[in-house]
MIPA-562606 format. One line per field, with one value per residue: x, y, z of N, C-alpha, C in turn; residue in one letter. Coordinates in steps of 0.02 Angstrom, whole numbers. Layout:
REM MIPA-562606
neast: (X, ...)
nnorth: (Y, ...)
nup: (Z, ...)
caeast: (X, ...)
canorth: (Y, ...)
caup: (Z, ...)
ceast: (X, ...)
cnorth: (Y, ...)
cup: (Z, ...)
code: (a, ...)
***
This chain:
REM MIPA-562606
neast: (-1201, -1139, -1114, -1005, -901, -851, -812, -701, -579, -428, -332, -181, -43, 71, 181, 321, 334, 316, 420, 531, 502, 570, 681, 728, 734, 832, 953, 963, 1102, 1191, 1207, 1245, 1133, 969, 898, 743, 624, 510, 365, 355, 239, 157, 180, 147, 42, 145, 209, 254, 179, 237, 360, 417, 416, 489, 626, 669, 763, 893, 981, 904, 882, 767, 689, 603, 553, 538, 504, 488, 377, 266, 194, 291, 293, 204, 304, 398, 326, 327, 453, 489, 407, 430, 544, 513, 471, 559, 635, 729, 762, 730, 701, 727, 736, 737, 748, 793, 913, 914, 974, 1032, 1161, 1131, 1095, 1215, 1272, 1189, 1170, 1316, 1308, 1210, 1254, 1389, 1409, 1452, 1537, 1644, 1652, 1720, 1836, 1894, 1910, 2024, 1969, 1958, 1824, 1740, 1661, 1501, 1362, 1209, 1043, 903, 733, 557, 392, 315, 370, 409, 517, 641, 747, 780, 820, 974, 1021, 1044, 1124, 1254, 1274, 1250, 1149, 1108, 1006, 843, 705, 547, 374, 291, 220, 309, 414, 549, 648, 746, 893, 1039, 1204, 1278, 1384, 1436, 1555, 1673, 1628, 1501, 1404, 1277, 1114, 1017, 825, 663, 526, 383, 256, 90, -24, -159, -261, -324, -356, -443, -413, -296, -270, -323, -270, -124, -181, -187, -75, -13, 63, -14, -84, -194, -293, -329, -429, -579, -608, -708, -714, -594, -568, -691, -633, -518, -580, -656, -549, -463, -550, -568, -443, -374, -433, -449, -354, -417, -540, -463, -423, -552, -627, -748, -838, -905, -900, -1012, -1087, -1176, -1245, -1289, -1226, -1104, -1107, -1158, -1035, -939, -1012, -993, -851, -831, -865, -812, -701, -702, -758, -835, -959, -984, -1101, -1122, -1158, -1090, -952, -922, -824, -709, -702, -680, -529, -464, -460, -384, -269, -233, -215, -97, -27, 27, -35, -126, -28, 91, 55, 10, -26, -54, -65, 17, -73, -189, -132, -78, -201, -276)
nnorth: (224, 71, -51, -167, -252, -417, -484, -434, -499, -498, -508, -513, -541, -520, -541, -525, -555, -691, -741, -679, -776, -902, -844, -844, -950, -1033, -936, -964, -1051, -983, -906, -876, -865, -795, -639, -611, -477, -388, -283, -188, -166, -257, -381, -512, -524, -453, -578, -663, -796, -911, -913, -994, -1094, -1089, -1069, -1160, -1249, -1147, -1047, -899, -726, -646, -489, -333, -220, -27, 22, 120, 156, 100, 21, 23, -83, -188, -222, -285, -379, -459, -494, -581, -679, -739, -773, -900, -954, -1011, -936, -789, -635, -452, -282, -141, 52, 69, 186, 298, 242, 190, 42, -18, -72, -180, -277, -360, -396, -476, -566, -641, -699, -806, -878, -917, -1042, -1132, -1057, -1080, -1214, -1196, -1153, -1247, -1317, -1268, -1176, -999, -919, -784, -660, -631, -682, -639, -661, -524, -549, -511, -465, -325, -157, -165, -102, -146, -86, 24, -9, -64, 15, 86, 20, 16, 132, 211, 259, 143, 28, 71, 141, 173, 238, 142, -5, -152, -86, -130, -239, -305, -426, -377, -393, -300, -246, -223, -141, -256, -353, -405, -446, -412, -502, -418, -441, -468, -400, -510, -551, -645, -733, -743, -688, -759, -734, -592, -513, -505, -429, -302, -243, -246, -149, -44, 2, 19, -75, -107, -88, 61, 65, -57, -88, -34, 96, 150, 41, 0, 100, 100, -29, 25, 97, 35, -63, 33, 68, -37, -78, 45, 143, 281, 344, 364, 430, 550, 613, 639, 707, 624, 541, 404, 248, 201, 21, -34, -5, 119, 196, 195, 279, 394, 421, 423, 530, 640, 639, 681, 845, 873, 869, 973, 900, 908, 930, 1045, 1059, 1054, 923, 764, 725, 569, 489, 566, 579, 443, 429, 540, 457, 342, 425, 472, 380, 334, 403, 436, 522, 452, 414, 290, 142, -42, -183, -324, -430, -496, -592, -631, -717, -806, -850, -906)
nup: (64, 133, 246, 223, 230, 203, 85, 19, -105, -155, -305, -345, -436, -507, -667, -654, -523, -506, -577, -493, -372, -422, -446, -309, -274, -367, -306, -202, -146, -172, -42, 125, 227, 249, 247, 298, 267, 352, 387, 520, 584, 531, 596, 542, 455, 339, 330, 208, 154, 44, 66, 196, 132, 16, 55, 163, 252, 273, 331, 441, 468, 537, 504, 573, 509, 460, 599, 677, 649, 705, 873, 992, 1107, 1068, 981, 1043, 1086, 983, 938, 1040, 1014, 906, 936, 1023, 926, 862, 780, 755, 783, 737, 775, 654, 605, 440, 371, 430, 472, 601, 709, 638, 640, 718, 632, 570, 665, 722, 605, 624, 741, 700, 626, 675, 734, 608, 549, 637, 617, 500, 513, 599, 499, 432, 351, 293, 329, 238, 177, 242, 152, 110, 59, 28, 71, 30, 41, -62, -32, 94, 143, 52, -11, 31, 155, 94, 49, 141, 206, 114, 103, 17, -137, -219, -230, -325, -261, -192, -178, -213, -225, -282, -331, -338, -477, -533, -480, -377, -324, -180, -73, 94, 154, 238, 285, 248, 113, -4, -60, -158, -191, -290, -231, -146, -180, -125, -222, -195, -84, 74, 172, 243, 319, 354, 210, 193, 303, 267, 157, 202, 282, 147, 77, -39, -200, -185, -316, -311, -224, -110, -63, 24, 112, 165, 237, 329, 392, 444, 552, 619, 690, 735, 856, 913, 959, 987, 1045, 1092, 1041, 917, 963, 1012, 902, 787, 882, 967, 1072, 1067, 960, 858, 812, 735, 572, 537, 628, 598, 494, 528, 605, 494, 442, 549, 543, 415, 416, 542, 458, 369, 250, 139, 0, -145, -128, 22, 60, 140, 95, 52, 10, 2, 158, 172, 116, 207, 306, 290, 240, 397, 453, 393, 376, 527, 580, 676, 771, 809, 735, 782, 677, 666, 821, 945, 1057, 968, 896, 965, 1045, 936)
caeast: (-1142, -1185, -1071, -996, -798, -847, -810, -637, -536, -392, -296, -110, 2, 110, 213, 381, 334, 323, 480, 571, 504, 613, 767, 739, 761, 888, 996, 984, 1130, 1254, 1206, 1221, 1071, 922, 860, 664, 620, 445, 312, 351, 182, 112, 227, 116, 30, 180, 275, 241, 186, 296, 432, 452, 434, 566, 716, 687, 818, 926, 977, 864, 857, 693, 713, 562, 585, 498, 476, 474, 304, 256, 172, 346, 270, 183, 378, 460, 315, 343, 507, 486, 356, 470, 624, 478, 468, 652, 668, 787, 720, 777, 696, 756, 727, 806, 743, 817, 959, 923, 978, 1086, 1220, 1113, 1085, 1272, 1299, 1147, 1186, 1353, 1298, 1151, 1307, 1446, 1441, 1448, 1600, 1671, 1668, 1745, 1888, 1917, 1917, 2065, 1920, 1933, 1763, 1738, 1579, 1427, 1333, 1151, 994, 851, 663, 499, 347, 339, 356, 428, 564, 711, 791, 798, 895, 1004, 1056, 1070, 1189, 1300, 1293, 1253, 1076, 1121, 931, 794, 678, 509, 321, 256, 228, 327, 459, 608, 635, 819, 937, 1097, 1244, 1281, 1439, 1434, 1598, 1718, 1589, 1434, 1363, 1188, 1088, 947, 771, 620, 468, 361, 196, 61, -66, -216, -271, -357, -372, -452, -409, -197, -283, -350, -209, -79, -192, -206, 15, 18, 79, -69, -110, -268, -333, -369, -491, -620, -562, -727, -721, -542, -589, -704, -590, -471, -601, -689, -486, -439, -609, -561, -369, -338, -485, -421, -335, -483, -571, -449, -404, -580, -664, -778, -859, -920, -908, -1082, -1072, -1220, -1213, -1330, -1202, -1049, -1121, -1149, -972, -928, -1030, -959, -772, -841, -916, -747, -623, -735, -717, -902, -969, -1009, -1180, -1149, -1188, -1050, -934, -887, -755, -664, -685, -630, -476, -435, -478, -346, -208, -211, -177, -40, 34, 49, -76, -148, 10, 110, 10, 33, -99, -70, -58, 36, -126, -233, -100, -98, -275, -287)
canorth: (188, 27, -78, -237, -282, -464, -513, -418, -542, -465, -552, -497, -597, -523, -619, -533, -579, -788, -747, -681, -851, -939, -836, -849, -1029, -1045, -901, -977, -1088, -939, -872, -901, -814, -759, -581, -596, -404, -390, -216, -221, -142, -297, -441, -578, -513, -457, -630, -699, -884, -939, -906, -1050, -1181, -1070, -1061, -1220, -1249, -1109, -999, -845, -683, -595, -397, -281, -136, 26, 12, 186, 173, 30, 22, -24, -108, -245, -243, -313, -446, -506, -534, -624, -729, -768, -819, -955, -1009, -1024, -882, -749, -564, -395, -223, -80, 83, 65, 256, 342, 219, 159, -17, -47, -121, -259, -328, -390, -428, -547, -621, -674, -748, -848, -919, -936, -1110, -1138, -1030, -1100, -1272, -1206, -1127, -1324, -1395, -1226, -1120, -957, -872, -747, -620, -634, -685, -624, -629, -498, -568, -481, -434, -254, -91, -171, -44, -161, -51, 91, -45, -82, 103, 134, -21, 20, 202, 259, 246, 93, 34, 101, 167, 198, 197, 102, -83, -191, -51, -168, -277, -350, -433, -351, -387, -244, -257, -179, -154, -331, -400, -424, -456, -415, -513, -389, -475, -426, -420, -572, -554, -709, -723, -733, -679, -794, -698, -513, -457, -473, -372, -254, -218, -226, -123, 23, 28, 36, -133, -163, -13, 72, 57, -143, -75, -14, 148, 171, -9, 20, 162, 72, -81, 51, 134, -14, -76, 75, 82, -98, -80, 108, 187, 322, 391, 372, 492, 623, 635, 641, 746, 574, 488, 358, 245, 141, -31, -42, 39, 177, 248, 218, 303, 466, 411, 441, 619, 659, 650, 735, 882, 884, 883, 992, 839, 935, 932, 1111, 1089, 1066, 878, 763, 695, 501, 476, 615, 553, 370, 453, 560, 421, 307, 441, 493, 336, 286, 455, 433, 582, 432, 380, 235, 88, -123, -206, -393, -439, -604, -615, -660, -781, -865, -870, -944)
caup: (90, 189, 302, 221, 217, 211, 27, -12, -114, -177, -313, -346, -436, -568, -702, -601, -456, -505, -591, -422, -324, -485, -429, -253, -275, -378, -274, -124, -131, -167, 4, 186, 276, 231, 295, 276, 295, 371, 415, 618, 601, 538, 588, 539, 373, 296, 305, 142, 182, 29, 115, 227, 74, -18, 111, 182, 323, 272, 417, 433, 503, 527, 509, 576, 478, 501, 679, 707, 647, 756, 928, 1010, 1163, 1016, 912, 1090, 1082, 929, 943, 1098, 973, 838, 978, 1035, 855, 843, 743, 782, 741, 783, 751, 639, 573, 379, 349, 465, 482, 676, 721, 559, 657, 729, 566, 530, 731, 757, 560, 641, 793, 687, 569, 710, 736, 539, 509, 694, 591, 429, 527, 610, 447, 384, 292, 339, 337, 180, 214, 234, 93, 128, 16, 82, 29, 75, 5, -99, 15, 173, 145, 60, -46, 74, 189, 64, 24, 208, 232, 67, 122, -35, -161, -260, -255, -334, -204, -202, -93, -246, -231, -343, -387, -373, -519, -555, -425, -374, -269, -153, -56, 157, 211, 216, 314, 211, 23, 18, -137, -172, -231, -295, -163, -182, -124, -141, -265, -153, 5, 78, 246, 203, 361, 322, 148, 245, 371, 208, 104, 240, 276, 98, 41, -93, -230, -174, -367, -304, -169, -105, -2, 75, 134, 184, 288, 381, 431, 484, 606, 669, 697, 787, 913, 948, 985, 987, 1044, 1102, 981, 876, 973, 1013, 820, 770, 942, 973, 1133, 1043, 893, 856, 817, 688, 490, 545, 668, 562, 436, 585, 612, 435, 441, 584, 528, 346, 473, 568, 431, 305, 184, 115, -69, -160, -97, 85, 89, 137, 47, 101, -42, 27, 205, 174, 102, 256, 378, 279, 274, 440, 469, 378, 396, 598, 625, 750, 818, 811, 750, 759, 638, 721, 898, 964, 1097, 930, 862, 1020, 1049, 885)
ceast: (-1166, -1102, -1062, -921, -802, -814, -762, -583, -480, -330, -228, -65, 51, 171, 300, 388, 353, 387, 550, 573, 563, 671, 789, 768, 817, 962, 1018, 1047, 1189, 1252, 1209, 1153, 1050, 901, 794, 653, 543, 435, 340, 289, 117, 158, 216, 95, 74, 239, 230, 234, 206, 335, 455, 487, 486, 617, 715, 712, 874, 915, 955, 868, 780, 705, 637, 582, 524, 462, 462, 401, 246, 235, 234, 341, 247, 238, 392, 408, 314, 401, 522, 468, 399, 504, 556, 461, 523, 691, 690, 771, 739, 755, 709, 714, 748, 811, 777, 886, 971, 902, 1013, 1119, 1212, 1100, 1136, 1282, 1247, 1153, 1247, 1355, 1252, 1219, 1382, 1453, 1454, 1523, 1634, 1683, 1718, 1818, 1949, 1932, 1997, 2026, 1947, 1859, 1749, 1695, 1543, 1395, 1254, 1097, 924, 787, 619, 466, 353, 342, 371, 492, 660, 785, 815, 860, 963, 1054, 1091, 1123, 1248, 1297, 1299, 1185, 1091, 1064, 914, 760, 595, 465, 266, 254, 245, 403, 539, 598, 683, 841, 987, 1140, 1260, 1321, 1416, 1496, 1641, 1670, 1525, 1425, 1301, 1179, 1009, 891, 715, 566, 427, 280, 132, 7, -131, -229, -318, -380, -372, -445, -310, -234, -276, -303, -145, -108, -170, -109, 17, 59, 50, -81, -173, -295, -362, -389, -509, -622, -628, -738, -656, -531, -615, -698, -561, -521, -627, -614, -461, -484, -594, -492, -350, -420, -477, -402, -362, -529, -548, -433, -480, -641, -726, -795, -857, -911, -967, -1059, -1123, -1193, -1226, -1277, -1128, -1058, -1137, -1081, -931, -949, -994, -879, -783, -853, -851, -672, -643, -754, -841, -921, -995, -1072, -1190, -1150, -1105, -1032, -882, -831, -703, -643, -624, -556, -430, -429, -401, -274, -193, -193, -103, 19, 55, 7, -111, -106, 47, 65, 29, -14, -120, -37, -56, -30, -165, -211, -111, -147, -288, -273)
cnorth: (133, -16, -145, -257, -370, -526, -485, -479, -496, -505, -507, -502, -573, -546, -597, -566, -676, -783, -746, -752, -886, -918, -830, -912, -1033, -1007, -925, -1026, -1056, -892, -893, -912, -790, -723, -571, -535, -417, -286, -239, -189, -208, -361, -501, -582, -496, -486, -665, -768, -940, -949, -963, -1113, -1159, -1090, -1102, -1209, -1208, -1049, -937, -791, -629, -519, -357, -237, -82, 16, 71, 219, 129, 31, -26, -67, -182, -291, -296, -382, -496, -526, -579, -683, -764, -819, -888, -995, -1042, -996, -818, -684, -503, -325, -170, -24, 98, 162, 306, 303, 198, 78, -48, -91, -201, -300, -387, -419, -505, -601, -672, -728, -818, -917, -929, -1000, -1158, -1117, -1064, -1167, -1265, -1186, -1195, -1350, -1341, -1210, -1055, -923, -818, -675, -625, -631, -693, -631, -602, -519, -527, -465, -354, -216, -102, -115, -72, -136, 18, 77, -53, -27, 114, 92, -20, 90, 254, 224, 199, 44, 62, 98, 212, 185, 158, 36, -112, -128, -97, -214, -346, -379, -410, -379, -328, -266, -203, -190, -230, -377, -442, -395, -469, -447, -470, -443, -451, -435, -487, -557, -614, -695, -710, -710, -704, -768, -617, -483, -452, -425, -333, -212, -207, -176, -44, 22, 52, -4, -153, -88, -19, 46, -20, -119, -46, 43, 154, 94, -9, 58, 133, 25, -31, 80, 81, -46, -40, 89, 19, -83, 6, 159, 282, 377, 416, 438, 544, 644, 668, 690, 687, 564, 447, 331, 196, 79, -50, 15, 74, 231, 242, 263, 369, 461, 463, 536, 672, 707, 683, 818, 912, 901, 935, 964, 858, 951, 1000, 1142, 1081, 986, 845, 706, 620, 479, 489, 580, 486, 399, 506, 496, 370, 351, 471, 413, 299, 355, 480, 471, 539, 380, 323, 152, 14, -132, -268, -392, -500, -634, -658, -715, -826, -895, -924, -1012)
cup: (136, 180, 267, 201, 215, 159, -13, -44, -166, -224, -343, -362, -497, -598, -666, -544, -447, -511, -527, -394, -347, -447, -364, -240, -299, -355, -230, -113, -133, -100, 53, 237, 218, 279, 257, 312, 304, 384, 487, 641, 586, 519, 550, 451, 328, 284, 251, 145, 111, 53, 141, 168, 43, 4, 125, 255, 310, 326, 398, 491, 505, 560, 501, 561, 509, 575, 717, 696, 679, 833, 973, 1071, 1113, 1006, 984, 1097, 1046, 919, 974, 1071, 940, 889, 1005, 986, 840, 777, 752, 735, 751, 736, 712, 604, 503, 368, 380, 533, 576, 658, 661, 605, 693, 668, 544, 603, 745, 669, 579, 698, 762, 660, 607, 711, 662, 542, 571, 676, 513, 464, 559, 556, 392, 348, 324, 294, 280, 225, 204, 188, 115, 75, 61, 40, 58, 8, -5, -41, 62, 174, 118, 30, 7, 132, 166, 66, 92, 239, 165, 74, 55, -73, -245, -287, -253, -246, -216, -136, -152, -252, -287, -400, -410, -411, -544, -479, -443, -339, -245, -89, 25, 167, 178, 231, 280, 144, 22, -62, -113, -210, -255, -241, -198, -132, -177, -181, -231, -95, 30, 139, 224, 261, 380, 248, 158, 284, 308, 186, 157, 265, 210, 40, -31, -135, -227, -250, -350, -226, -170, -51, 40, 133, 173, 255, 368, 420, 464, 552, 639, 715, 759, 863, 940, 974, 1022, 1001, 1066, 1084, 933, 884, 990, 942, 804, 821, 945, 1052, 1124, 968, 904, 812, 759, 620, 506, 573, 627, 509, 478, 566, 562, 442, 489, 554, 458, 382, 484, 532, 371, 265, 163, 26, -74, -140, -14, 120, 126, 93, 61, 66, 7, 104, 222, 151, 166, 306, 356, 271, 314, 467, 446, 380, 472, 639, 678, 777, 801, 813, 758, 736, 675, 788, 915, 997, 1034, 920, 920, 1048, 1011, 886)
code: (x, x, x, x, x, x, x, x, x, x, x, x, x, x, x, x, x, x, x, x, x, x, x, x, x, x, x, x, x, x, x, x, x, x, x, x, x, x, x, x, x, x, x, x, x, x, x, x, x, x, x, x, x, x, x, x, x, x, x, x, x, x, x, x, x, x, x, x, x, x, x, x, x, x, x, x, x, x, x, x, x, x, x, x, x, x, x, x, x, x, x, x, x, x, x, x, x, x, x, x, x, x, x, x, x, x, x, x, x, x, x, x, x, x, x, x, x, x, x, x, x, x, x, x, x, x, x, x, x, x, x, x, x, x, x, x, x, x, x, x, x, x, x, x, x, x, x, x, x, x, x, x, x, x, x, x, x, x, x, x, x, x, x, x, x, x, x, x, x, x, x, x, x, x, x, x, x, x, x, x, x, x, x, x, x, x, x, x, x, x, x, x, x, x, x, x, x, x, x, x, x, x, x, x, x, x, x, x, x, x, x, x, x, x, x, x, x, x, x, x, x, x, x, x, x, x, x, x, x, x, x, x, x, x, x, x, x, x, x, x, x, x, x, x, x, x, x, x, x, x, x, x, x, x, x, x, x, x, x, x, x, x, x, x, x, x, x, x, x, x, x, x, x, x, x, x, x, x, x, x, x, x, x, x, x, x, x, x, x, x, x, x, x, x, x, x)
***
């Protein structure tokens, strides 16, 4: 096993997915608002940098979903981030249905002075005509269900399960247009790969799990050290291959993760190390951090 995450290119692009961009475009003129659904675990990597050229100057809400899996001290800085971009953002849980009701309250405030002009000119106001965009697995079907109060999208933890668009009716107030996820052909930055692949955004079969593994631990000793070592019973993590590769034995050692003969088995490892992470066993994670963006 030897130490090199440097040369992950991950390409991605299937012929639905172009097709979506197609009907993103041509949708957008039957809608008011756009709700771009984002990871609130990784604000940054899972906005789709289509996106902007799509929507244009169409009014936008930005929706952190799963936040309940999110380092909520991070979520309150990224919102802070966005409102300095002059984009208007707002937390939720879709899974377990916390923060629904901000969705339709801060869409009205975005589009008040809009309908506050149609009502001057004798319009009255209809509802909310929404389309939700995001790359696969941000959770938009699960939103969907949990704001039509019933399982009208498909629903999966497989990337790319939605396929068609729908309308999907909330209430008087709001008409959601379902889309398919859109995620970009390239990744030109392997450390959004990296931070997608390990939530769950990207199907492991396009990586390299023990490479995977060891972004996530070098990741967590830099941000989350902590947690690193009470999960794993640790002092230290080493900084050279030699000692990640202890590292590695270590956590094979610690979790049994041992081949028939005793030795260990690093497959196995990289595979625990990546779902204790994405299954919370170390806590509430954020992948990006405004400090970097701003550095940057």
């Amino acid at each position: 096993m030897k130490e090199d995450v440097s040369n992950m290119t991950i390409q991605w692009f299937p012929g639905h997915m172009a097709k979506a961009r197609r009907e993103v475009t041509e949708k957008l003129k039957l809608v008011d608002i756009v709700f771009e659904l984002i990871d609130a675990r990784l604000p940054l990597s899972s906005r789709n940098p289509m996106i902007d050229g799509v929507i244009h100057q169409k009014p936008r809400l930005l929706i952190l979903n799963k936040a309940d899996l999110a380092d909520k001290q991070e979520t309150t800085k990224w919102i802070q981030y966005f409102k300095t971009q002059g984009i208007e953002a707002i937390a939720i849980d879709s899974f377990n249905g916390q923060g629904l009701p901000a969705v339709t309250k801060k869409a009205k405030e975005i589009l008040a002075p809009k309908r506050e002009r149609m009502k001057q000119r004798g319009i009255r106001p209809g509802a909310i005509r929404a389309m939700i965009v995001g790359i696969p697995n941000v959770g938009k079907s699960t939103l969907i269900n949990r704001l039509a109060k019933k399982n009208v999208a498909k629903t999966g933890n497989t990337p790319g399960v939605t396929r068609a668009q729908q309308w999907i009716k909330y209430g008087k107030e709001l008409e959601l247009l379902d889309t398919p996820g859109i995620l970009w052909p390239k990744f030109e930055d392997k450390e959004a790969g990296y931070k997608l692949a390990l939530t769950g955004a990207i199907k492991d079969t396009l990586l390299n799990m023990d490479d995977l593994a060891l972004y996530g631990l070098r990741f967590l000793e830099k941000h989350y050290p902590n947690r690193l070592y009470e999960r794993y019973e640790l002092t230290t993590v080493g900084s050279n291959p030699d000692e990640i590769i202890s590292l590695f034995a270590h956590i094979g050692k610690h979790r049994n993760a041992l081949t028939t003969g005793g030795e260990i088995d690093y497959d196995k490892v990289s595979e625990i190390v990546v779902r204790d992470i994405r299954s919370e066993l170390l806590g509430t994670l954020t992948f990006d951090f405004t400090e970097e963006v701003l550095e940057d």
